[in-house]
C-alpha positions in Angstrom: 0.0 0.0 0.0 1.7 3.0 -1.1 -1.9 5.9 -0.1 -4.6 5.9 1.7 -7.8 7.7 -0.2 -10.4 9.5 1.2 -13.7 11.3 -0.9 -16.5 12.9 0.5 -16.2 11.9 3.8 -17.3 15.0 6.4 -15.2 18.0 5.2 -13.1 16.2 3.2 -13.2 16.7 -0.9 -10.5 14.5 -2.0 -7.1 13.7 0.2 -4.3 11.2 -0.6 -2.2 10.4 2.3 1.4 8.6 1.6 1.8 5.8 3.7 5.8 5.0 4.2 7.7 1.9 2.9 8.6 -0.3 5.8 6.8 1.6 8.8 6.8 4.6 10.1 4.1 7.3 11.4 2.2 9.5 9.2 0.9 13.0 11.0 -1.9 14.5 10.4 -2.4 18.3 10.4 -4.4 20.9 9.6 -6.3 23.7 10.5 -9.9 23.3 12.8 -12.6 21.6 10.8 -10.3 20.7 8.4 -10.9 16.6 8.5 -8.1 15.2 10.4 -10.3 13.3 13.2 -13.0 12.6 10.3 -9.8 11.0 7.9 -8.6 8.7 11.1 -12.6 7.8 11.6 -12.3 6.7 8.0 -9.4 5.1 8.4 -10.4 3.0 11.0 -13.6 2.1 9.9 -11.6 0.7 6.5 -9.6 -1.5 9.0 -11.9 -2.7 11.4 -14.7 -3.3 8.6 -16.9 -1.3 11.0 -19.1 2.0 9.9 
């Protein structure tokens, strides 16, 4: 897996988040509103199978 996609979830338009070879940690930031606890919502919810 190389990016995680995410469209039309909450505020979010459109966002391709890189995911790094081997491991690693991926931060999130952004402004208030912007999506950041929506985009790990949607994230999790694509892992767990849940939502």
């Amino acid at each position: 897996m190389n990016n995680i996609m995410i469209k039309n979830i909450g505020a979010i338009e459109s966002v391709s988040i890189p995911v790094p070879k081997g491991g690693g940690v991926v931060v999130l930031r952004g402004r208030n509103g912007s999506g950041k606890s929506t985009a790990l919502d949607a994230i999790q919810s694509a892992v767990s199978g849940k939502g």
